[in-house]
Backbone as XML, in Angstrom:
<?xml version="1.0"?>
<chain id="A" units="angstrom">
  <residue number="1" name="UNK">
    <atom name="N" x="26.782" y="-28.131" z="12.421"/>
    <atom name="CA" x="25.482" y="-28.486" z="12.922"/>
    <atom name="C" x="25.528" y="-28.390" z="14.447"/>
  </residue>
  <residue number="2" name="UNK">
    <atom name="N" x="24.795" y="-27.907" z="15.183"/>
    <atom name="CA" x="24.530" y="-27.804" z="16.397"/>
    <atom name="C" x="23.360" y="-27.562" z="16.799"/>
  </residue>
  <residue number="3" name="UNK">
    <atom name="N" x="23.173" y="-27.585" z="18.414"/>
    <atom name="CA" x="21.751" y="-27.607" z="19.160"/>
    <atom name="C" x="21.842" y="-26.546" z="20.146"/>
  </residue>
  <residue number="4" name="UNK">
    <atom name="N" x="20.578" y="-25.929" z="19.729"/>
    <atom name="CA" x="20.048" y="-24.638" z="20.780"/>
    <atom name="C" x="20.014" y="-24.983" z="21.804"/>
  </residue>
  <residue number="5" name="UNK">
    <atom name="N" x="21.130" y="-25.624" z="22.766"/>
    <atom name="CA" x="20.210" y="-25.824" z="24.134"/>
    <atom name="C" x="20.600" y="-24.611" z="25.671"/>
  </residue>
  <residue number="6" name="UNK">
    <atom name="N" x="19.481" y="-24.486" z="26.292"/>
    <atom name="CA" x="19.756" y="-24.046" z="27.306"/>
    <atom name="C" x="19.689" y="-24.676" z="28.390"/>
  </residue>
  <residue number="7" name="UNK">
    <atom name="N" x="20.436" y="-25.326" z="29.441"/>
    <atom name="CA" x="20.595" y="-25.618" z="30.195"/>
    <atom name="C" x="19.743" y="-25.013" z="31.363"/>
  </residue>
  <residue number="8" name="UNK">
    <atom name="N" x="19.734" y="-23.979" z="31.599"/>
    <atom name="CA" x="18.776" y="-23.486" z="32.923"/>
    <atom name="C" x="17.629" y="-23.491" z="32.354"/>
  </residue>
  <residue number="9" name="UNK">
    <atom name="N" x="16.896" y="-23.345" z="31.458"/>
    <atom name="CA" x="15.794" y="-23.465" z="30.998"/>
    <atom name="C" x="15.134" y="-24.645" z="30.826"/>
  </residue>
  <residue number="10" name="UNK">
    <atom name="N" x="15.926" y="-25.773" z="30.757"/>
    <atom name="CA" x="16.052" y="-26.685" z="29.493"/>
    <atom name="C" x="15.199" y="-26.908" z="28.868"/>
  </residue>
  <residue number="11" name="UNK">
    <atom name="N" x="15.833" y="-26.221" z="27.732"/>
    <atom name="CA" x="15.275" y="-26.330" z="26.263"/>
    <atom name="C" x="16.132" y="-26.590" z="25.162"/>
  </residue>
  <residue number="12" name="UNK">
    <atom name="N" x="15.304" y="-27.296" z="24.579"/>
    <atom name="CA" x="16.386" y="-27.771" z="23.135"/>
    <atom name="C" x="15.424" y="-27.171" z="21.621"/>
  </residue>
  <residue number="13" name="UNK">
    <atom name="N" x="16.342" y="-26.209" z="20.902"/>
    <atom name="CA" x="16.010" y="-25.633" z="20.375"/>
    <atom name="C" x="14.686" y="-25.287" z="20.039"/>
  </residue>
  <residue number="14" name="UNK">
    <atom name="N" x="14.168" y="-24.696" z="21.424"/>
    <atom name="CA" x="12.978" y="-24.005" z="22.088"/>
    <atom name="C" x="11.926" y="-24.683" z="22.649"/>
  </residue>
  <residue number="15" name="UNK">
    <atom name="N" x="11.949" y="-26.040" z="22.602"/>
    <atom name="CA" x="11.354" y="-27.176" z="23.432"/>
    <atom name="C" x="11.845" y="-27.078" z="24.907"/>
  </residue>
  <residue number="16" name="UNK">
    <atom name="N" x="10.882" y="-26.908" z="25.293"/>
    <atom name="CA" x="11.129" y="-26.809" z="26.930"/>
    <atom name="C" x="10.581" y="-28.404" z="27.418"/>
  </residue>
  <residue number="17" name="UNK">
    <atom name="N" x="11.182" y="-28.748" z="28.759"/>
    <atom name="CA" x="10.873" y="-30.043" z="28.854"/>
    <atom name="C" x="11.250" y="-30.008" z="30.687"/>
  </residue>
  <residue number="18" name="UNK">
    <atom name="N" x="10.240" y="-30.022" z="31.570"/>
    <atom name="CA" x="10.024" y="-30.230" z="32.575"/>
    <atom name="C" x="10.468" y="-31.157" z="33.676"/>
  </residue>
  <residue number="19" name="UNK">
    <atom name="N" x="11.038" y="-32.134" z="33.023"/>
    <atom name="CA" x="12.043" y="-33.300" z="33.652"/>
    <atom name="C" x="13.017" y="-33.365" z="33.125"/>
  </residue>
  <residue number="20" name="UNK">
    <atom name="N" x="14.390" y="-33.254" z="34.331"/>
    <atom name="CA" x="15.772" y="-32.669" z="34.109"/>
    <atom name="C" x="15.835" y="-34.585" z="33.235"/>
  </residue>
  <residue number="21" name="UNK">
    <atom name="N" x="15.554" y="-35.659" z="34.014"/>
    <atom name="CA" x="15.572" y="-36.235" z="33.376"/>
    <atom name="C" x="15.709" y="-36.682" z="31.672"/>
  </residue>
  <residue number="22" name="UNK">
    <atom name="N" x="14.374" y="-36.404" z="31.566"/>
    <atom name="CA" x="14.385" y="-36.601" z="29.446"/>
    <atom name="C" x="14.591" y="-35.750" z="29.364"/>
  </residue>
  <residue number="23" name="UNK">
    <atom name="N" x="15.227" y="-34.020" z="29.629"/>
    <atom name="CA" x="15.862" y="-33.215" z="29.029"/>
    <atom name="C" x="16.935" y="-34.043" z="28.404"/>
  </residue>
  <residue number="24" name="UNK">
    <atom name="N" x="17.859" y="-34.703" z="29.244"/>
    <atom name="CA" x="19.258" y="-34.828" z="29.386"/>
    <atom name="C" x="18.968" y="-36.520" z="28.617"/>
  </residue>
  <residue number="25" name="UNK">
    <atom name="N" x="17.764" y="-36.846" z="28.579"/>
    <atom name="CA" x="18.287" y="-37.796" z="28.046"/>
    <atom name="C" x="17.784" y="-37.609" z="26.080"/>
  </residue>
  <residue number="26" name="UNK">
    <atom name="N" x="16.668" y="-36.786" z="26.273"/>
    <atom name="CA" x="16.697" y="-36.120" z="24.651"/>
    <atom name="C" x="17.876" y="-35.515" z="24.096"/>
  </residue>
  <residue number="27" name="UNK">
    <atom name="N" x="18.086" y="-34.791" z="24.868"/>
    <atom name="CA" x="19.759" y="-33.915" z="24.251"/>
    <atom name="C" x="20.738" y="-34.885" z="24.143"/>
  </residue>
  <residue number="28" name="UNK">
    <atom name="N" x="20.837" y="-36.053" z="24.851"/>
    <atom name="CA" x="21.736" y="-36.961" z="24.516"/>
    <atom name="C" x="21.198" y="-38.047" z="22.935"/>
  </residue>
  <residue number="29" name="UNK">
    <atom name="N" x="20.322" y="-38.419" z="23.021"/>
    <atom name="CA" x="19.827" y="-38.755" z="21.802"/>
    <atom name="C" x="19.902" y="-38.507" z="20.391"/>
  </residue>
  <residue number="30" name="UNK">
    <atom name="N" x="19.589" y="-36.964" z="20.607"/>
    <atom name="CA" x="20.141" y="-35.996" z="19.849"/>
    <atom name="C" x="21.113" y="-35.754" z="19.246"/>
  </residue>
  <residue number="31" name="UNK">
    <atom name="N" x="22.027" y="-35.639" z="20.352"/>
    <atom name="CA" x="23.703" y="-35.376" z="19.691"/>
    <atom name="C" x="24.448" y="-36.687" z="19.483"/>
  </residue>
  <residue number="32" name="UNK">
    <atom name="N" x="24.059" y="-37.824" z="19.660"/>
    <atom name="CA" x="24.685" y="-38.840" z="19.347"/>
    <atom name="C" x="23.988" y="-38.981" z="17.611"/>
  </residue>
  <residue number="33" name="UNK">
    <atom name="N" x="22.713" y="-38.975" z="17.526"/>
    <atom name="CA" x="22.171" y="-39.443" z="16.641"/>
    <atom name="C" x="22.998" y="-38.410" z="15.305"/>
  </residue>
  <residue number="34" name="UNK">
    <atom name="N" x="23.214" y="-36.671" z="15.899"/>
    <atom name="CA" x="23.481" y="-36.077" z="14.865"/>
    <atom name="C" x="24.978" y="-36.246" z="14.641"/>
  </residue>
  <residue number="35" name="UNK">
    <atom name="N" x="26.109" y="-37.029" z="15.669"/>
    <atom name="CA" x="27.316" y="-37.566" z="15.411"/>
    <atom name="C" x="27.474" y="-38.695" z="14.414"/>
  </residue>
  <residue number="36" name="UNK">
    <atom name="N" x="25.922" y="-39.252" z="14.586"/>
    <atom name="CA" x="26.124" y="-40.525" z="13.480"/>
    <atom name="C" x="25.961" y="-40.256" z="11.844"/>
  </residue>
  <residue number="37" name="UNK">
    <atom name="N" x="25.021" y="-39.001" z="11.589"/>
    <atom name="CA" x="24.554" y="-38.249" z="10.425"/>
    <atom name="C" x="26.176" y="-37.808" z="9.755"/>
  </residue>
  <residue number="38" name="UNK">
    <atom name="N" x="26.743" y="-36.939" z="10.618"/>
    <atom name="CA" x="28.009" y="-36.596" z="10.118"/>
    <atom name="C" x="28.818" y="-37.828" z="9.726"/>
  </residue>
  <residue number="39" name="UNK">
    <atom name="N" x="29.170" y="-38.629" z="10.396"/>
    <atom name="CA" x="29.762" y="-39.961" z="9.999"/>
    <atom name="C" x="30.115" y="-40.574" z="8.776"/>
  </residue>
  <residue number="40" name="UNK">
    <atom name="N" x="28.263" y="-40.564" z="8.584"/>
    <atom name="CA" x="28.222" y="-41.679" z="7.572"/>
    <atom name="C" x="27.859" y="-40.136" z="6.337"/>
  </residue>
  <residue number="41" name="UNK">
    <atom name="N" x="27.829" y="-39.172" z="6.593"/>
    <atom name="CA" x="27.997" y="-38.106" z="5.245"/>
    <atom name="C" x="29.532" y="-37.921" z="5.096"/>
  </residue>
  <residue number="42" name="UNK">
    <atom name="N" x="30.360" y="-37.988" z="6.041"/>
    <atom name="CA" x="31.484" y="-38.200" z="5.306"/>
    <atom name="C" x="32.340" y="-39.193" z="5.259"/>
  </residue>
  <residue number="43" name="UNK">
    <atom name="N" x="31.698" y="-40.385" z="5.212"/>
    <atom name="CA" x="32.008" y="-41.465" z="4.373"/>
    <atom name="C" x="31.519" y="-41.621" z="2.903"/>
  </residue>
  <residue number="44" name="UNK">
    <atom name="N" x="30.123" y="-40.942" z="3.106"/>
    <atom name="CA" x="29.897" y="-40.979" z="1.951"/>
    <atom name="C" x="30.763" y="-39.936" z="0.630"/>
  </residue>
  <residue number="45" name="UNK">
    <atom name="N" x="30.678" y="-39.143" z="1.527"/>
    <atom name="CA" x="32.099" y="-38.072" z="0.491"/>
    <atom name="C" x="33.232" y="-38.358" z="0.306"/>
  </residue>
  <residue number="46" name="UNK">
    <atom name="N" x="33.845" y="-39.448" z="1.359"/>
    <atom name="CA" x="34.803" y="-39.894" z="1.318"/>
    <atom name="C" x="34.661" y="-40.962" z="-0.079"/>
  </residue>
  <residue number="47" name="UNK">
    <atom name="N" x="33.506" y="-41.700" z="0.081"/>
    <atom name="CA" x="33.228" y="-42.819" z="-0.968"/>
    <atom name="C" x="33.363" y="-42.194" z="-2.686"/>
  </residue>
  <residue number="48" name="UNK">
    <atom name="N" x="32.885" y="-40.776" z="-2.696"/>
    <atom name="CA" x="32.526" y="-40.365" z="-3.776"/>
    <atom name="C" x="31.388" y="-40.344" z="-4.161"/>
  </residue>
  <residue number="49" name="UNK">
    <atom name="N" x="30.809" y="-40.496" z="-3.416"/>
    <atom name="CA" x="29.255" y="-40.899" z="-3.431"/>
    <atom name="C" x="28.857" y="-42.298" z="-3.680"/>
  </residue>
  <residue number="50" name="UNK">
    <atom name="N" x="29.608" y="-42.999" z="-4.213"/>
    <atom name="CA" x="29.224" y="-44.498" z="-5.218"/>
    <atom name="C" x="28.428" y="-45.737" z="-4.031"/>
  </residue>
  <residue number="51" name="UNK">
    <atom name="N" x="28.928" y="-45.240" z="-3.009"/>
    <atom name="CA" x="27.935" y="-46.365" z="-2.181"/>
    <atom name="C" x="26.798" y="-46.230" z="-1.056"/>
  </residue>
</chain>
């Protein structure tokens, strides 16, 4: 899983966003939130699914 981003543009997978600001703080949002998705999917595979 990963994110389109361009840095000189900034855009996140084709969202352009005008303040370096909430660029950087969406893309951070982002990739934390999609670190937490992976996590808990493989715990859950780890679990066997049962919980």
């Amino acid at each position: 899983m990963s994110l389109d981003i361009d840095k000189e543009k900034m855009t996140i997978m084709g969202i352009a966003f005008e303040n370096r600001s909430v660029f950087k703080s969406v893309w951070y949002a982002l990739s934390t939130n999609m670190i937490r998705l992976v996590r808990n999917l493989v715990h859950f595979i780890i679990d066997d699914g049962t919980n």
